[in-house]
Z-matrix of the N, CA and C atoms (Angstrom, degrees):
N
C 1 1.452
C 2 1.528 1 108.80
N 3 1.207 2 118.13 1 125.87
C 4 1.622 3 122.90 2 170.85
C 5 1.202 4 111.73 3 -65.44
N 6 1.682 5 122.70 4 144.53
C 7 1.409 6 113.19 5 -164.46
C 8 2.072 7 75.69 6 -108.67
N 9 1.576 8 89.79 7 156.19
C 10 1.440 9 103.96 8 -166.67
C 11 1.592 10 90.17 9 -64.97
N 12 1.434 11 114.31 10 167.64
C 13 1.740 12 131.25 11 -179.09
C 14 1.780 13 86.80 12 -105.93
N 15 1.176 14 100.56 13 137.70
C 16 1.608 15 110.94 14 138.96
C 17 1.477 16 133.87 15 -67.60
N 18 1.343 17 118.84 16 130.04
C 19 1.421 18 110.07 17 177.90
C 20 1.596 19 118.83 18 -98.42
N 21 1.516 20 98.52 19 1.29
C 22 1.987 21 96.54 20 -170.92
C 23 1.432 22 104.25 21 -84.96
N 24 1.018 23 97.53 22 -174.59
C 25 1.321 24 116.43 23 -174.21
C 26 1.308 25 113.30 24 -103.05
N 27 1.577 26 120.18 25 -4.70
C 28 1.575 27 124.27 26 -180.00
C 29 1.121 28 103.10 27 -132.94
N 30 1.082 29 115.07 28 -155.94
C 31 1.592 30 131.48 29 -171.17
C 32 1.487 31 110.77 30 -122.83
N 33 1.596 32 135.16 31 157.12
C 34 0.887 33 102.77 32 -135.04
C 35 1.796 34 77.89 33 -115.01
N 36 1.491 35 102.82 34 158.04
C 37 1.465 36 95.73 35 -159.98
C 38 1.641 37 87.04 36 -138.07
N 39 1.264 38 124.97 37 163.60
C 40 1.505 39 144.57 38 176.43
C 41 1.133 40 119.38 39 -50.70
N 42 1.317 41 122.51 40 177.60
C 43 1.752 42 106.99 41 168.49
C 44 1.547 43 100.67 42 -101.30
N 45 1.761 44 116.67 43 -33.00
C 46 1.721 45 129.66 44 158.71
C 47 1.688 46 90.94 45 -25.63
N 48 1.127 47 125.29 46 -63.80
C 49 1.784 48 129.44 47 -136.41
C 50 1.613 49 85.40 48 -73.16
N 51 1.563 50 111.18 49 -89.13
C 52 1.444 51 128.58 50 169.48
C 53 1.304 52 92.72 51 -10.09
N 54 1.212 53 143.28 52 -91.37
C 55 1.524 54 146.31 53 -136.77
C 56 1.899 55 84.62 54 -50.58
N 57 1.243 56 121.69 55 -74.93
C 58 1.224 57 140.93 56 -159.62
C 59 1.319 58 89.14 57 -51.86
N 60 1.021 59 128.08 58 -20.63
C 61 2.036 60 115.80 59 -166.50
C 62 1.350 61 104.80 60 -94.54
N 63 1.761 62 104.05 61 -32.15
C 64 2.076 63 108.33 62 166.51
C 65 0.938 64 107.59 63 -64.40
N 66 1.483 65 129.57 64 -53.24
C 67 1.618 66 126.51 65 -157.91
C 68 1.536 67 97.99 66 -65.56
N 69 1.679 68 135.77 67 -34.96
C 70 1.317 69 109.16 68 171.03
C 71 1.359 70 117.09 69 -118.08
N 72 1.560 71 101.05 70 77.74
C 73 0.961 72 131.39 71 164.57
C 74 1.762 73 117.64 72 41.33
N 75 1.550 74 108.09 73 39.45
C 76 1.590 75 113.68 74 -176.69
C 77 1.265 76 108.35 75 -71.67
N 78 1.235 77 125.99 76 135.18
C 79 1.992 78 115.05 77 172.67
C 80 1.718 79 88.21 78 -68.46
N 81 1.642 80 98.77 79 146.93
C 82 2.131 81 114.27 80 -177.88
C 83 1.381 82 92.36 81 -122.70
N 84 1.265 83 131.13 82 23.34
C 85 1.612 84 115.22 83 -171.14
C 86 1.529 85 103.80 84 -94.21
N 87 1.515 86 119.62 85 19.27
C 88 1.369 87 109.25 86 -179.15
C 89 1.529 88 97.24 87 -124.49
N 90 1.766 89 103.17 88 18.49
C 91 1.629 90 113.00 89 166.10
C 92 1.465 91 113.30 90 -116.93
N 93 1.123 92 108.58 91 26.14
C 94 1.840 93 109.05 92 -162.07
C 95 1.457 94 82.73 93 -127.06
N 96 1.492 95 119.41 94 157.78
C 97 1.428 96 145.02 95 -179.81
C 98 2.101 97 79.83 96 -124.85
N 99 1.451 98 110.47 97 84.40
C 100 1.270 99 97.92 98 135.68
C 101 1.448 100 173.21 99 -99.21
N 102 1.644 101 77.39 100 27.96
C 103 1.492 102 99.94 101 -173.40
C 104 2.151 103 98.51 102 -87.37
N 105 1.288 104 105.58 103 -12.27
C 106 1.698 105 97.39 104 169.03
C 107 1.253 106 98.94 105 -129.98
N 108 1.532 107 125.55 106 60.19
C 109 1.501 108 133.08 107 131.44
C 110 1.554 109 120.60 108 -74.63
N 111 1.180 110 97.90 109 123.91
C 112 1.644 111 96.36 110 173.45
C 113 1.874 112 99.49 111 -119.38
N 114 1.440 113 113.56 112 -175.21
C 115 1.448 114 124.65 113 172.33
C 116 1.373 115 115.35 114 -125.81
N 117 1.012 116 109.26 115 83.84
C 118 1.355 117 107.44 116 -178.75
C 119 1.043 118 120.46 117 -29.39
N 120 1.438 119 120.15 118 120.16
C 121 1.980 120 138.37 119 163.94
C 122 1.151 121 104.17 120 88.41
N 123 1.275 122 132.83 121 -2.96
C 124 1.820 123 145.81 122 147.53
C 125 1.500 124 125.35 123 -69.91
N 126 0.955 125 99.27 124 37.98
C 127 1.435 126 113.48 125 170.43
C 128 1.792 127 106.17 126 -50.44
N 129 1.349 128 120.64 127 166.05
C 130 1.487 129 112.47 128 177.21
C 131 1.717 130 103.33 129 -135.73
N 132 1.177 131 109.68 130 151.50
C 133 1.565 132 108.51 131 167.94
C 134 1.553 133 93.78 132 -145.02
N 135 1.519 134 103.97 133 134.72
C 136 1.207 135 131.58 134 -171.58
C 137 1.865 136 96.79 135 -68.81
N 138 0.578 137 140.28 136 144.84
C 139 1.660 138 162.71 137 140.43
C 140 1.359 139 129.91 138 -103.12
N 141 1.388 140 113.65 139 147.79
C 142 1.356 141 125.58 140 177.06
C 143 1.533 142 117.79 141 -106.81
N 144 1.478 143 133.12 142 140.96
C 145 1.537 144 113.35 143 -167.58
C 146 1.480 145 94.47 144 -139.84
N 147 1.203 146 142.34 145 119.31
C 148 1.175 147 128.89 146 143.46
C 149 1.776 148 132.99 147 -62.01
N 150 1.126 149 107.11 148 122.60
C 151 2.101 150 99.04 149 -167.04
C 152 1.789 151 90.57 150 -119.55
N 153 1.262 152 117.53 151 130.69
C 154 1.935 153 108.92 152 157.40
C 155 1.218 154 122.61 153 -71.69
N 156 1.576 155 104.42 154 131.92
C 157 1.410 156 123.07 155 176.78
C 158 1.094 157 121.90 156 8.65
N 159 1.527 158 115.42 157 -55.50
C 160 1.853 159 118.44 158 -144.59
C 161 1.901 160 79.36 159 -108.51
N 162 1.539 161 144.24 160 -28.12
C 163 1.330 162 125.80 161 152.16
C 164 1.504 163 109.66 162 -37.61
N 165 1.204 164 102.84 163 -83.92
C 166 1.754 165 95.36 164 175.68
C 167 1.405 166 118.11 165 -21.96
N 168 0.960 167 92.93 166 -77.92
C 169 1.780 168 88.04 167 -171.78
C 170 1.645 169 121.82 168 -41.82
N 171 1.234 170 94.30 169 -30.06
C 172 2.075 171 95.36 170 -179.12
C 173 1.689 172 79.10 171 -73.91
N 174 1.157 173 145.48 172 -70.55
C 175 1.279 174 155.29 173 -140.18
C 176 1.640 175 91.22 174 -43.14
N 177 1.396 176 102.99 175 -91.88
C 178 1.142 177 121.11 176 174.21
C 179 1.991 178 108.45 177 -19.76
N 180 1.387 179 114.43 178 -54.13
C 181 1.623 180 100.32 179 -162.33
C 182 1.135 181 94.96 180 -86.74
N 183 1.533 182 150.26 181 -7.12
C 184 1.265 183 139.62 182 157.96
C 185 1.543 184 104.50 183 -66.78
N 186 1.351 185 112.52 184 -38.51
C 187 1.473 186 93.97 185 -178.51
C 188 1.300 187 131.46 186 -57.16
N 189 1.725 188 112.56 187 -37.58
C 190 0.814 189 120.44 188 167.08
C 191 1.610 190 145.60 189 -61.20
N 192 1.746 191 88.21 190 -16.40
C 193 1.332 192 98.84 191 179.75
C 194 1.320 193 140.81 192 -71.13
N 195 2.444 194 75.09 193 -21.04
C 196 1.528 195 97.04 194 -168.35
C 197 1.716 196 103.20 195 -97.69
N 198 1.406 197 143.45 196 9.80
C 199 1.096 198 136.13 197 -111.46
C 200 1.023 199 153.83 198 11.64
N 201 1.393 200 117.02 199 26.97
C 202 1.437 201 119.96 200 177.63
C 203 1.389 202 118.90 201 -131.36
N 204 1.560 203 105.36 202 169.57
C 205 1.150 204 129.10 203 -169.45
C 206 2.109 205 115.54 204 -47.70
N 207 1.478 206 109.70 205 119.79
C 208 1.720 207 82.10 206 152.91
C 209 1.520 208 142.53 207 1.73
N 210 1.187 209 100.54 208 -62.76
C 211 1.426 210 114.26 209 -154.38
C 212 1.707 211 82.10 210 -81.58
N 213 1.557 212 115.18 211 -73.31
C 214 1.304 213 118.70 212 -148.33
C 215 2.095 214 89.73 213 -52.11
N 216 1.134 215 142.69 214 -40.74
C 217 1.092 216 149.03 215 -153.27
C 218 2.001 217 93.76 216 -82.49
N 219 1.423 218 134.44 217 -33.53
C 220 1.027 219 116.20 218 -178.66
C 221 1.598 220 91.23 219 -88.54
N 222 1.155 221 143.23 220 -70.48
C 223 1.122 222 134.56 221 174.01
C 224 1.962 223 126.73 222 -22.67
N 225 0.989 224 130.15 223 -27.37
C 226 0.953 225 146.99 224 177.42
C 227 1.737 226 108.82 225 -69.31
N 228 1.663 227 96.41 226 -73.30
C 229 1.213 228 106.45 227 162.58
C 230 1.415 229 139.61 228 -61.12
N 231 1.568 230 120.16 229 5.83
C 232 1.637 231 140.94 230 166.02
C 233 1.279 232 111.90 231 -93.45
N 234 1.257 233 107.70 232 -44.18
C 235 1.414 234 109.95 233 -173.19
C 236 1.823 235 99.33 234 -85.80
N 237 1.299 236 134.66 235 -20.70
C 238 1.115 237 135.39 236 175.64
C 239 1.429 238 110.88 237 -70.45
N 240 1.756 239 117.55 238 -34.83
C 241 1.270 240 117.83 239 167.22
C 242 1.415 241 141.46 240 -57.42
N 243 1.743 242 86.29 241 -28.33
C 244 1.938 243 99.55 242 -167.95
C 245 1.228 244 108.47 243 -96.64
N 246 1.715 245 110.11 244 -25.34
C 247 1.694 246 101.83 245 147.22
C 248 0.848 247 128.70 246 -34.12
N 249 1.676 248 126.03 247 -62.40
C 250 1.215 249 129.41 248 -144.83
C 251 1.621 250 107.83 249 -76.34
N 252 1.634 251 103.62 250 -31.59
C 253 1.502 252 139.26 251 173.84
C 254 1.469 253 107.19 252 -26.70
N 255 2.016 254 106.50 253 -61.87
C 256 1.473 255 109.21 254 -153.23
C 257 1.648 256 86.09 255 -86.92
């Protein structure tokens, strides 16, 4: 009988151990499979947006100002709106 292979990258340790390796402050990200992390109730649906030219362009040089991406910079600022909304 073949004994099963491991696929991680560590060894396999307790949840006792783990707990003790958060509490002093060990990085665990080489114990996580994050390629099947999800966020619960964050589901995503892609959208399409039309913006005019000279929007873009403010868009864009704020983005840059702030370091980030387009996207993360209109997104930021939507969800900053509907806060303010409720």
């Amino acid at each position: 009988m073949k004994k099963k292979q491991r696929t991680s990258r560590t060894k396999a340790r307790s949840a006792a151990e783990l707990d003790a390796r958060h509490d002093a402050g060990v990085d665990l990200s080489a114990h996580m499979d994050l390629d099947k992390s999800a966020r619960p109730g964050r589901a995503v649906q892609r959208v399409n947006v039309d913006f005019p030219v000279d929007v873009l362009r403010e868009i864009d040089q704020e983005a840059r100002r702030l370091g980030v991406t387009r996207q993360a910079f209109i997104k930021v600022r939507l969800a900053d709106s509907l806060v303010k909304s409720h």
